[in-house]
Backbone as numpy.savetxt, mean C-alpha at the origin, in Angstrom:
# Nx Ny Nz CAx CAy CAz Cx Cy Cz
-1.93 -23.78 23.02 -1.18 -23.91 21.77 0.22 -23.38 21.97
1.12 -24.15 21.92 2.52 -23.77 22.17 3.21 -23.05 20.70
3.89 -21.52 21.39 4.22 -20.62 20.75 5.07 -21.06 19.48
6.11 -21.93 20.48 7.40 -22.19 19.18 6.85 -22.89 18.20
5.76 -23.95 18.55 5.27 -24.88 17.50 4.48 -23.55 16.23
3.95 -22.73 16.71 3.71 -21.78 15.85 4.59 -21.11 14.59
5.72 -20.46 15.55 6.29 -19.69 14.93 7.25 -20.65 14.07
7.94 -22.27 14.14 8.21 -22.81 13.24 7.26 -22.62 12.13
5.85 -22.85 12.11 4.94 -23.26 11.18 5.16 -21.96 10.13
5.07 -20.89 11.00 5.22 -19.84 10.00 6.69 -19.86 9.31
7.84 -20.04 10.15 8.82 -20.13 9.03 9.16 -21.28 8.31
8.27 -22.42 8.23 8.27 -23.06 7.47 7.62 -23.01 5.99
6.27 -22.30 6.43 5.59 -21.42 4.98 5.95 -20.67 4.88
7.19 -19.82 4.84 8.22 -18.92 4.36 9.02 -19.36 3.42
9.83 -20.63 3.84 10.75 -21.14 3.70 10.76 -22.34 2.55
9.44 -23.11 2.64 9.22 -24.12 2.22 9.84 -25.23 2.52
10.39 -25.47 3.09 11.24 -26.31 3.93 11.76 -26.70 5.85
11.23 -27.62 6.02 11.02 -28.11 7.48 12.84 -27.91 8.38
13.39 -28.56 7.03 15.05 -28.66 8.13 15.22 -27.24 8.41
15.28 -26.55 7.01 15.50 -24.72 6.72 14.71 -24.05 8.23
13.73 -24.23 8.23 13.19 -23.35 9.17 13.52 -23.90 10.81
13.64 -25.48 10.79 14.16 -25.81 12.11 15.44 -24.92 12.82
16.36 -25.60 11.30 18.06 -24.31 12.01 18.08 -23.10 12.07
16.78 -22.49 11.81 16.69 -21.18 12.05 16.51 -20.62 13.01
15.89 -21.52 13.56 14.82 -21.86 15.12 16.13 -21.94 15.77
17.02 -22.89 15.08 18.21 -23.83 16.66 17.34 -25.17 16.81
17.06 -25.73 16.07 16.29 -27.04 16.06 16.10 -27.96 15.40
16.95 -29.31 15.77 17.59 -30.78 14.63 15.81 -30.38 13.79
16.44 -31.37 12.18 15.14 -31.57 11.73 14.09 -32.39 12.38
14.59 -33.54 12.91 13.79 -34.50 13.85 12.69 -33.63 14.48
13.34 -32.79 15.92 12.71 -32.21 16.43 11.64 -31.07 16.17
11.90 -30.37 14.55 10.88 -29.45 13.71 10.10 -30.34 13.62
10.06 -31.63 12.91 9.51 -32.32 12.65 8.11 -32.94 13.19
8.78 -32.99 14.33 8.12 -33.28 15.56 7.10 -32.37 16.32
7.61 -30.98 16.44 6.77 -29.89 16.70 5.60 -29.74 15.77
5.67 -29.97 14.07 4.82 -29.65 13.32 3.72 -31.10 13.47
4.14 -32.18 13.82 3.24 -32.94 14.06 2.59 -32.95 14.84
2.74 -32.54 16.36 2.19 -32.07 17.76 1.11 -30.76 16.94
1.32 -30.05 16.15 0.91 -28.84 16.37 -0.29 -29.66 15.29
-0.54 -30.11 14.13 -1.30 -30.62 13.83 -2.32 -31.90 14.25
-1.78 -32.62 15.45 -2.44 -33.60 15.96 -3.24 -32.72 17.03
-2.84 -31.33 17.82 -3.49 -30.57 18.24 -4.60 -29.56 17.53
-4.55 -29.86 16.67 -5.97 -28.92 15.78 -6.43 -30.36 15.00
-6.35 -30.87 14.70 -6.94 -32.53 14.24 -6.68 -32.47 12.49
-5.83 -31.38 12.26 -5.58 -31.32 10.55 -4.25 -31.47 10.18
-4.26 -31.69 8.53 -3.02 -31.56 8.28 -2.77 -30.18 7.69
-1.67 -29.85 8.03 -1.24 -28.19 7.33 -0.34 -28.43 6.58
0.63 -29.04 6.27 1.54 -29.27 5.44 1.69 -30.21 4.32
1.91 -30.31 3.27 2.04 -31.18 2.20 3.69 -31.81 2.62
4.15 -32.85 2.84 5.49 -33.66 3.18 6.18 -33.86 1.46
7.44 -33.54 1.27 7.75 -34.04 -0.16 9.32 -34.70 0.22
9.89 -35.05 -0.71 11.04 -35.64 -0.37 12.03 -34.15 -0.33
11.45 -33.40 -1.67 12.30 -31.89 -1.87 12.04 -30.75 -0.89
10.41 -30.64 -0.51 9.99 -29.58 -0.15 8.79 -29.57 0.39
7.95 -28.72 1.43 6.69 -28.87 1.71 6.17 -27.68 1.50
4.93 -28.28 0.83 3.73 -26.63 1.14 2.47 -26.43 1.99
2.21 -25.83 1.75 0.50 -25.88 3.12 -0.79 -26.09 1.97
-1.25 -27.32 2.71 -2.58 -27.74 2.56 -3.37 -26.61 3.05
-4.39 -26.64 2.38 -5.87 -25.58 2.14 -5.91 -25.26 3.55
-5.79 -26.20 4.64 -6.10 -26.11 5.84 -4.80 -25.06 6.38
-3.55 -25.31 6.20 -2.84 -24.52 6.22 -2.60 -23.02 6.05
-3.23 -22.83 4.88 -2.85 -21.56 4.14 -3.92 -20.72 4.93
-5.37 -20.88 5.81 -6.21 -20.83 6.31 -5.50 -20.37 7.37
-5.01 -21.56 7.93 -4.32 -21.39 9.41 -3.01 -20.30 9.60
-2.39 -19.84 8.88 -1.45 -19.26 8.58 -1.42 -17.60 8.92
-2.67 -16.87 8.33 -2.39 -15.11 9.20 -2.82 -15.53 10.73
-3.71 -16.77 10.78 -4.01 -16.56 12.45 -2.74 -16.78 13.38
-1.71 -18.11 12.79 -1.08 -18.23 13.29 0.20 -17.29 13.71
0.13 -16.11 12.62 0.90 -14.93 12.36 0.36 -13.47 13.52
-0.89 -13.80 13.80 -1.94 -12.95 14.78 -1.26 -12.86 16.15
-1.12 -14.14 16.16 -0.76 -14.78 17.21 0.53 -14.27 17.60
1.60 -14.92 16.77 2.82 -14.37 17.04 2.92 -12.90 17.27
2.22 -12.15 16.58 2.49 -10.53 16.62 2.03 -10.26 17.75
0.76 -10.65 18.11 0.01 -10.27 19.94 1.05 -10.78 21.04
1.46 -11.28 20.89 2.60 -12.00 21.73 3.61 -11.33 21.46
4.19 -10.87 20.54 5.17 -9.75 20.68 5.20 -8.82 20.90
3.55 -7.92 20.36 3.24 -7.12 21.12 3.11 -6.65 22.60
2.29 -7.71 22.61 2.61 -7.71 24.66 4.28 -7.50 25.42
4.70 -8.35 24.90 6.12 -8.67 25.43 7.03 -7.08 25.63
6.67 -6.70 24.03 7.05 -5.46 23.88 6.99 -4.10 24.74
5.34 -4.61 24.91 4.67 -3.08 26.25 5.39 -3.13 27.37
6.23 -4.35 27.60 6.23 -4.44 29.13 8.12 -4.18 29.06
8.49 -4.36 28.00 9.91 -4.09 27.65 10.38 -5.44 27.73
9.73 -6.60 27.62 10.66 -7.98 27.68 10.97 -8.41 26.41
12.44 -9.02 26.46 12.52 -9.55 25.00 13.13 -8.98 24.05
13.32 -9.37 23.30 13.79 -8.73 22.07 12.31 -8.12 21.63
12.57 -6.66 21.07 11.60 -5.98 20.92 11.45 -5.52 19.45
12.65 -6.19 18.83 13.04 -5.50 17.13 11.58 -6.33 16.55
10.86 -5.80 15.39 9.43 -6.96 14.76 9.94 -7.97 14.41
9.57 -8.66 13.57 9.91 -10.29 12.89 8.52 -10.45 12.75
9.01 -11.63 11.63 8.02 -12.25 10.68 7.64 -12.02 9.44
6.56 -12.02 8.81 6.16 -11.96 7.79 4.41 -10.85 7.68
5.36 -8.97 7.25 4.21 -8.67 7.12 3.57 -8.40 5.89
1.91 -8.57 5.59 1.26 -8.80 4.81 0.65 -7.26 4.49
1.30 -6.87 3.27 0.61 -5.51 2.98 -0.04 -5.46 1.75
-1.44 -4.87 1.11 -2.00 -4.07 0.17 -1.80 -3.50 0.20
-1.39 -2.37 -1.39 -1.66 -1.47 -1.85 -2.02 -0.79 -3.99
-2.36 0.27 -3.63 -2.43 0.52 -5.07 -1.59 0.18 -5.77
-1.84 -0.04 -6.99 -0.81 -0.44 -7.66 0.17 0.39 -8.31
-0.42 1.49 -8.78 0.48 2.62 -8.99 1.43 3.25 -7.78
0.82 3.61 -6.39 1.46 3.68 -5.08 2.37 3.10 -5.29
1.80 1.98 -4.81 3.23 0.85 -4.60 3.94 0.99 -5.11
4.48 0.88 -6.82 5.18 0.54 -7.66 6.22 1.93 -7.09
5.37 3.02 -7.47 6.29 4.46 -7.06 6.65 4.74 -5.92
6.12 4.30 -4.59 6.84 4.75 -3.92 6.83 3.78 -2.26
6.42 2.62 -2.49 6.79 1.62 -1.28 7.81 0.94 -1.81
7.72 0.31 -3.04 9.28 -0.89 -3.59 10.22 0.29 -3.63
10.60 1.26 -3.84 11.59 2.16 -3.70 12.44 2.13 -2.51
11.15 2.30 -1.57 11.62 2.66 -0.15 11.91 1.25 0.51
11.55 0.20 0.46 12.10 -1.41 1.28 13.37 -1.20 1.03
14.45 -1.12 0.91 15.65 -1.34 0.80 15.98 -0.85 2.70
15.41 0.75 2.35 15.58 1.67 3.84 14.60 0.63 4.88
14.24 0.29 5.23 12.84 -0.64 5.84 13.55 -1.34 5.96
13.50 -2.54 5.34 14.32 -3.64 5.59 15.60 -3.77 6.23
16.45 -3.10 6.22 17.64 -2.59 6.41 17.52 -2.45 8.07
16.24 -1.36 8.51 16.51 -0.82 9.77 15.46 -1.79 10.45
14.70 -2.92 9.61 13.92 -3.97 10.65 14.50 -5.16 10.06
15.78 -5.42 9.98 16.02 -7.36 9.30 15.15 -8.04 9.61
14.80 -7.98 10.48 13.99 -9.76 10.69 12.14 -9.47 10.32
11.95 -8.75 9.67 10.96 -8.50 8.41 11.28 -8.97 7.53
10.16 -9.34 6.96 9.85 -9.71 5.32 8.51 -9.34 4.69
8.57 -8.71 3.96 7.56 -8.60 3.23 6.82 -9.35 2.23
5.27 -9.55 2.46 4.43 -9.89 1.48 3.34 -8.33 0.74
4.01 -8.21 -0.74 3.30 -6.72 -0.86 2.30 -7.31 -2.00
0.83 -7.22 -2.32 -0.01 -7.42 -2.99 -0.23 -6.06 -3.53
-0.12 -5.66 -5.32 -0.35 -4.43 -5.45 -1.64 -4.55 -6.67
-2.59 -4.24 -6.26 -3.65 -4.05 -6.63 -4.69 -3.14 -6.45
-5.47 -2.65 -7.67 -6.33 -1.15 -7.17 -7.63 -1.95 -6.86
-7.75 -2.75 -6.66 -9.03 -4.01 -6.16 -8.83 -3.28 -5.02
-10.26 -3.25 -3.89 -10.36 -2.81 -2.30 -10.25 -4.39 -1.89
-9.39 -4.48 -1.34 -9.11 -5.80 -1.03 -9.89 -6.23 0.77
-10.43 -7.06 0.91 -10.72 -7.34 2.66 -9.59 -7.87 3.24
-9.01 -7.07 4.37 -8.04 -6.75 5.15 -8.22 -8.61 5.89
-9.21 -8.30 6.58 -9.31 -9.82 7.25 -9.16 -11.16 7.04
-10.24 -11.04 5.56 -10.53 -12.03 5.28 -9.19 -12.54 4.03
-8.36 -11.71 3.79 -7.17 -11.34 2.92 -5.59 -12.00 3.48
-6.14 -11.90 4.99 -5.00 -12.26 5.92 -3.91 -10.96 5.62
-4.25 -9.97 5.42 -3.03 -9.01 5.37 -3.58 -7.79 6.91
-2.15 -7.63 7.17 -1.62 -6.54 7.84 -1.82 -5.34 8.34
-1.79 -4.71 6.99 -2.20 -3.58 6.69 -2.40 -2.97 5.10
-3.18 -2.15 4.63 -4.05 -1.78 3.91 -3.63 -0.28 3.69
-2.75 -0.03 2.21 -2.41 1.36 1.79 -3.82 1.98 1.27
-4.43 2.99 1.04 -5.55 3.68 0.50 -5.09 4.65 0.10
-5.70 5.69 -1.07 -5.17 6.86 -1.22 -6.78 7.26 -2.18
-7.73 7.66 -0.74 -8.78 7.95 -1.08 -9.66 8.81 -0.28
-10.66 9.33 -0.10 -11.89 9.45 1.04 -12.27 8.40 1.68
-11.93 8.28 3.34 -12.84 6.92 3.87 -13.97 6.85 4.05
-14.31 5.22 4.21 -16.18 5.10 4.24 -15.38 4.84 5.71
-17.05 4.51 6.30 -17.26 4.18 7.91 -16.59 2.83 7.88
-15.56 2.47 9.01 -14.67 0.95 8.70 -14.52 0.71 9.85
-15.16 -0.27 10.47 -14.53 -1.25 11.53 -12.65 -1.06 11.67
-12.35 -0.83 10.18 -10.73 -0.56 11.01 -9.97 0.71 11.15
-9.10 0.32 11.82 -8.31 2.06 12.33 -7.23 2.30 11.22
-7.43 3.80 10.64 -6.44 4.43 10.15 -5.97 5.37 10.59
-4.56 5.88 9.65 -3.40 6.52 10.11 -3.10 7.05 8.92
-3.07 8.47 9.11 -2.80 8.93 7.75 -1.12 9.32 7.60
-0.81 8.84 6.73 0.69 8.62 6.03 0.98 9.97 5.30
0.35 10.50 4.66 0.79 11.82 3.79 -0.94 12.48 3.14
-0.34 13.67 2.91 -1.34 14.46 2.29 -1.72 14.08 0.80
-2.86 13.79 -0.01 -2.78 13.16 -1.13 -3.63 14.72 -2.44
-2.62 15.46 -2.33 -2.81 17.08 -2.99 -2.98 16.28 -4.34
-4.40 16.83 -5.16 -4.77 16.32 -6.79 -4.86 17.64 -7.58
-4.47 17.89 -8.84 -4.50 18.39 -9.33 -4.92 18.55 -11.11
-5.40 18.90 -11.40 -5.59 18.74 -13.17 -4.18 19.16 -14.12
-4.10 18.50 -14.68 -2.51 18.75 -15.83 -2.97 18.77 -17.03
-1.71 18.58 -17.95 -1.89 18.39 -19.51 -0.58 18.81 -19.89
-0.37 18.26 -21.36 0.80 18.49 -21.75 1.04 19.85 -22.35
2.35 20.20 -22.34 2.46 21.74 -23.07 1.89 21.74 -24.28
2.32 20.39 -25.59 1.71 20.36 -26.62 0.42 20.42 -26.69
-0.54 19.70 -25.47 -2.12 19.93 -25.67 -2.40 21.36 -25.75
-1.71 21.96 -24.51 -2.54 23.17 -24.68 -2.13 24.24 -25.78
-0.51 24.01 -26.37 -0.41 24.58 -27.67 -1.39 24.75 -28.40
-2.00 22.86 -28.79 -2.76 22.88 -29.75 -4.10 23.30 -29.51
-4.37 23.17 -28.38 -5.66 23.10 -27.91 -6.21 24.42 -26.80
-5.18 24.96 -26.82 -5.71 26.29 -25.52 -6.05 26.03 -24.27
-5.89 27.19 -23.46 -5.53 26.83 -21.91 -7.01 27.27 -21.64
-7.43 26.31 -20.79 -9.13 26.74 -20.08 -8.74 27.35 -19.15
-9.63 28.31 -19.26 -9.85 29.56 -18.04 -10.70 29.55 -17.49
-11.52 28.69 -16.92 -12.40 28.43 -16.09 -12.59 26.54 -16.08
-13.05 26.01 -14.63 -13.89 24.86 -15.22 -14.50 24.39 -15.69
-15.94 25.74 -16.26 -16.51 25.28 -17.38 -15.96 25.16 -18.73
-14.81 25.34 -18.88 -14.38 25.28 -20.31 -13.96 23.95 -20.57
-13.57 23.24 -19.62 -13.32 21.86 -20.01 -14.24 20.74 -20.75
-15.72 21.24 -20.47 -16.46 20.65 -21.50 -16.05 20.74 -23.11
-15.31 21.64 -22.87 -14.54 21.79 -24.62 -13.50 21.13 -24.82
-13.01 20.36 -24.21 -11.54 19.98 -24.26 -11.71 17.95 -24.10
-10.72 17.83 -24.26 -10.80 16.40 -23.80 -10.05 16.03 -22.49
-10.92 15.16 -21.78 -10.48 15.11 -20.42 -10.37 13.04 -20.27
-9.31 13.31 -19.71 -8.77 12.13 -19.27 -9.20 11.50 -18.17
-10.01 10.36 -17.63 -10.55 9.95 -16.73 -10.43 8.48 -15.96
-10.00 8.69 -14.61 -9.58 7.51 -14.14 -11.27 6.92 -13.87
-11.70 5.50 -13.91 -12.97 4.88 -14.14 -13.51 5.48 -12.76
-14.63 5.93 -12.52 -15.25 6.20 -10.91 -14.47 7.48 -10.84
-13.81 8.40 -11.37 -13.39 9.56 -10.89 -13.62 10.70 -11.92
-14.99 10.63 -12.26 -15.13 11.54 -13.44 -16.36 13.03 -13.27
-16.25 13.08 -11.87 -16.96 14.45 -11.16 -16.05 15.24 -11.07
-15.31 16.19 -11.12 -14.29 16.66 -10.86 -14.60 18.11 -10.24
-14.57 18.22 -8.93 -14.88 19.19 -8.07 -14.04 20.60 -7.49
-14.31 21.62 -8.64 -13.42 22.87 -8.51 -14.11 23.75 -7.06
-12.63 24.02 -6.29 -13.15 25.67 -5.62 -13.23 27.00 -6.26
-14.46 27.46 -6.71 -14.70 28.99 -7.04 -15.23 29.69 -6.19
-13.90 30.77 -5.48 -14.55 32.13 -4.84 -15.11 31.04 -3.56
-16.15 31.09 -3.05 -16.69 30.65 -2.11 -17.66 29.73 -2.49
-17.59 29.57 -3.55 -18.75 28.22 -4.03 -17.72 26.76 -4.74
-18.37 25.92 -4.70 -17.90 24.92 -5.61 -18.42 24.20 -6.76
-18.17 24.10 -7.69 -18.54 24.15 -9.04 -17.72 22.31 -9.55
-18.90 21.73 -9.78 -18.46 20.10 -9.97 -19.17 19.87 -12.13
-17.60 19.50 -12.42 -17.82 18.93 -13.82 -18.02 18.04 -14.07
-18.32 17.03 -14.96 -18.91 15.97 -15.62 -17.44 15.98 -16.41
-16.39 15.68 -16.44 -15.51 15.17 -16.94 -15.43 13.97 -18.25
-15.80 14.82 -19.67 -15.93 13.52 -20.67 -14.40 13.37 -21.91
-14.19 12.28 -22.24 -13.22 12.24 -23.47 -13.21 10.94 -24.07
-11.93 10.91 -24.98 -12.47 9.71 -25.72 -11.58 8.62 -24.80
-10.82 8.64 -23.77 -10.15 7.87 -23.02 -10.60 7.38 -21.27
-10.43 6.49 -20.65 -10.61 5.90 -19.33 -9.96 5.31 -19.06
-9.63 4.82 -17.78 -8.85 4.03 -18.01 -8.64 3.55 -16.20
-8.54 2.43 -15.55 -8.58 2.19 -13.81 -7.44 2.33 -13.93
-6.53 2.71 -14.11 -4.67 2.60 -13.62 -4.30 4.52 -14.13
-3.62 4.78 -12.61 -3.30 6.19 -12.72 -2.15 6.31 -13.74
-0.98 5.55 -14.05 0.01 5.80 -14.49 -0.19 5.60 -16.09
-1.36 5.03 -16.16 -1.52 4.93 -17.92 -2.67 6.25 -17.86
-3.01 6.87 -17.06 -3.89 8.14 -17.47 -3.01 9.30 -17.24
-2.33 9.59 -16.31 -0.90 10.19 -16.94 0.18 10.24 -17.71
0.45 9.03 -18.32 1.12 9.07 -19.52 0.61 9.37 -20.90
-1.19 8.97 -20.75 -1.60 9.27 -22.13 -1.65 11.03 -22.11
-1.64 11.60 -20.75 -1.98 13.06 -20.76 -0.40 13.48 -21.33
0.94 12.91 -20.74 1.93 13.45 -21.38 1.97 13.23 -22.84
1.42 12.35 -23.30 1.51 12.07 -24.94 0.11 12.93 -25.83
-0.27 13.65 -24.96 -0.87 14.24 -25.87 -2.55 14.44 -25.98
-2.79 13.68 -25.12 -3.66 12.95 -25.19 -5.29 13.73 -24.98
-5.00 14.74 -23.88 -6.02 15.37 -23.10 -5.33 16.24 -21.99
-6.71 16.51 -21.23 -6.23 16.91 -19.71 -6.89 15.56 -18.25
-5.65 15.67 -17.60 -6.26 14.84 -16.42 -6.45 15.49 -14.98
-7.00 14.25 -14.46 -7.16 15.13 -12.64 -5.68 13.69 -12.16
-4.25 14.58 -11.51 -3.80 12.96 -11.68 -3.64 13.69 -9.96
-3.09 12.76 -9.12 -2.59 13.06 -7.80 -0.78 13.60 -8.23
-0.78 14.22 -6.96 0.81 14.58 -7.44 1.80 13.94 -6.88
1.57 12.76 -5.93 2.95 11.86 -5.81 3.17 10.76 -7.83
1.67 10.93 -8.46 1.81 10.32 -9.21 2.58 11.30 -10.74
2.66 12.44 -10.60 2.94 13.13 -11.93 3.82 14.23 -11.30
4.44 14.31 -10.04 5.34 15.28 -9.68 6.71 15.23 -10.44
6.94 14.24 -10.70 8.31 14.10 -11.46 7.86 14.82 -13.08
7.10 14.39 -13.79 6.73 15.12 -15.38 6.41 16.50 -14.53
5.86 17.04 -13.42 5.64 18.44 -13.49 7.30 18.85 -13.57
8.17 18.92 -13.07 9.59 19.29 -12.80 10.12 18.94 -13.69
9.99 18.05 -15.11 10.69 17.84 -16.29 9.98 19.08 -17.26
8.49 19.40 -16.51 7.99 20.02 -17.71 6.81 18.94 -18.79
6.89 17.97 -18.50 6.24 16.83 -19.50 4.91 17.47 -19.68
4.67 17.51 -18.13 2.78 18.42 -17.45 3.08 19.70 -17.23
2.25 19.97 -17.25 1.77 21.24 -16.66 0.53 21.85 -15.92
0.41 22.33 -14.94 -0.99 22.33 -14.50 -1.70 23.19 -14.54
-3.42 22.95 -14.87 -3.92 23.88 -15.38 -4.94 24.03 -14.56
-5.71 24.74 -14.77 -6.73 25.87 -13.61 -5.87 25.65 -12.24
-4.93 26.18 -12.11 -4.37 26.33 -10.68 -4.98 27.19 -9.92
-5.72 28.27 -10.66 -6.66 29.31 -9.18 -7.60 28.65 -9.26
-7.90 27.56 -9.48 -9.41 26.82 -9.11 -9.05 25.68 -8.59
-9.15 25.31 -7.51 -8.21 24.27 -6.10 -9.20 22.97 -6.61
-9.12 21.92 -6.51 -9.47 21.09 -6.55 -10.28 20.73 -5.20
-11.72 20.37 -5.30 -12.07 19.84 -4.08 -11.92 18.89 -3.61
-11.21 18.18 -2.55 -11.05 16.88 -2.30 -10.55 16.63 -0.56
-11.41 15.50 0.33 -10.59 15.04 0.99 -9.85 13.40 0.98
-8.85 13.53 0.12 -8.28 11.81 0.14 -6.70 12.69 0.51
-6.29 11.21 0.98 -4.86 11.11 1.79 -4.77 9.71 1.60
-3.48 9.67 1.68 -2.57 8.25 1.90 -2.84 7.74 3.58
-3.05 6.83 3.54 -3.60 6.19 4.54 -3.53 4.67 4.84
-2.78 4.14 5.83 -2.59 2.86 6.26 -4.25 2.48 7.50
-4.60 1.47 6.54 -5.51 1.15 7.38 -5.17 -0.60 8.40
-5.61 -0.83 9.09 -5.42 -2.43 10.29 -6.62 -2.39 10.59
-6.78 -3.49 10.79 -7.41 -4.27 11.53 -7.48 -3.63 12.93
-8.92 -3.92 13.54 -9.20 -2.93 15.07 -8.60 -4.67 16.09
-7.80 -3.93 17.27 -7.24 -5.08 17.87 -6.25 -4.19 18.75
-6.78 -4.96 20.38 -6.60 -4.31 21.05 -4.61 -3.41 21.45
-4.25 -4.44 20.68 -2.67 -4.42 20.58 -2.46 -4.20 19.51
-1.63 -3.04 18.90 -0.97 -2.94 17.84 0.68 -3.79 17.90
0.12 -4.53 16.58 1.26 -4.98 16.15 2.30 -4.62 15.93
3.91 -4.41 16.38 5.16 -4.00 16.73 5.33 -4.13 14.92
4.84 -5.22 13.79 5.75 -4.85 12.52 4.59 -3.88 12.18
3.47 -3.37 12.37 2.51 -2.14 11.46 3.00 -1.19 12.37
2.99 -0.86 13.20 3.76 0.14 14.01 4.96 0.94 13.17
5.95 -0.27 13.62 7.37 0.16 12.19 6.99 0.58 11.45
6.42 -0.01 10.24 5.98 0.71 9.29 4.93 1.76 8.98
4.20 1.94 10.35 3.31 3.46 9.88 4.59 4.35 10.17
5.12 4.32 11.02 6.60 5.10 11.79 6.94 5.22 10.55
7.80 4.62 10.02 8.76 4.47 8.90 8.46 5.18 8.03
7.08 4.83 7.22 6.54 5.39 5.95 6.18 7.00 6.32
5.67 7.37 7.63 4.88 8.23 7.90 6.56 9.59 7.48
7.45 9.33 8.44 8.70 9.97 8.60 9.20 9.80 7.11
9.56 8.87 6.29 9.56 8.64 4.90 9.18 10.08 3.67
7.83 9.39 3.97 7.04 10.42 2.96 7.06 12.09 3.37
7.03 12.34 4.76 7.61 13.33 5.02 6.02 14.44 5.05
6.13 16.03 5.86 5.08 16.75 6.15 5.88 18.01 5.42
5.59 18.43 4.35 4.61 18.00 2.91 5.14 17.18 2.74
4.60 16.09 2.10 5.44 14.61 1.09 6.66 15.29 0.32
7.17 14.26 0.36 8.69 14.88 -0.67 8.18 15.07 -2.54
6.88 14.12 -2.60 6.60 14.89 -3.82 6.04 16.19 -4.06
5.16 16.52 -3.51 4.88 17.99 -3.33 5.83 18.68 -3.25
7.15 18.79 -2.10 8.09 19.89 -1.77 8.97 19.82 -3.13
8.79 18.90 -4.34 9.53 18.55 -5.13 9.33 19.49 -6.62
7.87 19.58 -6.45 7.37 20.09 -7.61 7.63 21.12 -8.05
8.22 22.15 -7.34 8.54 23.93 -7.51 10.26 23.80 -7.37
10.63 22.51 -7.56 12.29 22.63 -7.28 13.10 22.59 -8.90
13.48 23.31 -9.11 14.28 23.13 -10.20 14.85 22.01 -10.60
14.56 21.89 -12.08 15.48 20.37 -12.37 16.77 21.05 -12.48
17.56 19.60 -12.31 18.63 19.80 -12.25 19.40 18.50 -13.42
C-alpha cells in the first residue's frame, strides 16, 4: 500500500476536497485524483463520495480512515527513531476527554500546542461517556479517575487532589461539620457513581453514604450548585480552584484527607511504537499542567 496514496486520503478527509489536499501534497488535481483511485481499486472499495463542490467518505471510508492514520504515524514513528526525515508530528490527532477537563483546561491550552507542533490538528471529543479508544479511532484517551486493568498504556499527566467544599453562605446557614459523620446532617451534593465518600481518620478510614436533594453526571454543574447555595460537594480541585481563591468555596473537613487514588491520565493504545503526535502531547500537557498542577499551587495564592 503506497504511503503517499495514504496520506493524500487523510488530507483529503480533512479537507473535504481532492484539488485542496493534492496542492498541499505538491500534486496537479489529475494526479490526486488518480492516487485516490489506485488506492481504492487496491482495497476493492469506494472511500470517497465525488461531488462537483466537494467530497466526503463513504461508510467504507470513515472505517478506513484511523487505520489509514495508524499507518502514517508508525511510519513516522519509525523514521523518527532512526533520526530520518522531518521529525516535527503531522496529521490529525484524535483525542477524548471529560467534558468538564477539557472545556477547563485542554481548549485553553491548544493555542500553546498548536503553535509549537503546526502541522497538528486536532480532533477533541468531550464527553464523560468511557469512550473505546480503538474501536473510537482516537489517539489518546484523557481520564481523571482510578484505573481498571486495560490492555492500554497510561501516563499520568497530573495529580488529581479531591476535596469536599461548600459555600460560605451554606455553612453560615447551615454550620461547619466537624467530623464526617456529621454530613449525614447536611446536604451533600453528588456527582452520579461518586456518592461513597472516603475520609482519612487518625489511622483508620471512615466511608460516607453521601445523600441530598441534588445529582447530577457533570462536575461543573455540581460545583456551581455548591457555590449557589446549594449543599456541600466532593469536587476535584483543577475543577473549583479558581471559586476556592475568589472565596465562592470553601473547604471543609480539611483534617480529614480525602481517600482517593485518581489522577489525570492519558491513556493509548498498546503498540509497539509510540506515536511522535501522543508523545508531543503527553510531553506538552505533562510540562503544562506542571508538578503540583498549577491548580493546586494556585489555591493558597492570593487573589489579586
Amino acid at each position: 500500500m503506497n504511503i503517499e496514496h495514504l496520506n493524500l486520503f487523510v488530507r483529503i478527509a480533512q479537507t473535504s476536497n481532492i484539488s485542496m489536499a493534492g496542492k498541499e501534497l505538491g500534486l496537479s488535481a489529475a494526479v490526486a485524483s488518480s492516487y485516490i483511485n489506485k488506492l481504492e481499486t487496491h482495497l476493492g472499495v469506494r472511500l470517497i463520495h465525488r461531488t462537483t463542490r466537494k467530497v466526503s467518505l463513504t461508510q467504507e471510508g470513515e472505517a478506513f480512515l484511523p487505520h489509514a492514520e495508524d499507518v502514517l504515524a508508525s511510519v513516522e514513528g519509525a523514521r523518527s527513531s532512526v533520526g530520518a526525515g522531518e521529525t516535527s508530528p503531522r496529521g490529525t490527532l484524535r483525542i477524548a476527554a471529560p467534558a468538564s477537563f477539557g472545556r477547563l483546561h485542554l481548549v485553553p491550552a491548544l493555542n500553546g500546542f498548536l503553535a509549537q507542533y503546526p502541522n497538528l490538528t486536532i480532533d477533541l471529543k468531550l464527553s464523560d461517556t468511557i469512550v473505546d479508544l480503538v474501536a473510537g479511532g482516537f489517539d489518546i484517551a484523557i481520564r481523571n479517575s482510578a484505573l481498571k486493568d486495560s490492555s492500554l498504556i497510561a501516563r499520568k499527566l497530573a495529580v488529581d487532589n479531591r476535596i469536599v467544599c461548600a459555600s460560605p453562605h451554606y455553612i453560615a446557614k447551615n454550620g461547619m461539620p466537624k467530623n464526617p459523620e456529621a454530613l449525614k446532617n447536611h446536604q451533600c451534593l453528588t456527582l452520579i457513581g461518586l456518592d461513597n465518600w472516603t475520609f482519612q481518620t487518625g489511622k483508620d478510614q471512615q466511608t460516607i453514604k453521601a445523600r441530598g436533594v441534588f445529582r447530577t453526571d457533570n462536575g461543573e454543574a455540581i460545583r456551581d450548585a455548591a457555590i449557589n447555595g446549594l449543599g456541600i460537594t466532593l469536587s476535584s480541585t483543577w475543577n473549583a480552584y479558581q471559586h476556592l481563591k475568589t472565596g465562592e468555596l470553601i473547604q471543609v473537613l480539611d483534617q480529614y484527607p480525602l481517600v482517593s487514588d485518581t489522577a489525570i491520565w492519558a491513556l493509548y493504545p498498546s503498540t509497539r511504537q509510540l506515536a511522535p503526535k501522543v508523545r508531543a502531547f503527553i510531553d506538552y500537557f505533562a510540562e503544562y499542567f506542571g508538578t503540583p498542577p498549577f491548580w493546586d499551587a494556585q489555591i493558597n495564592t492570593p487573589n489579586k
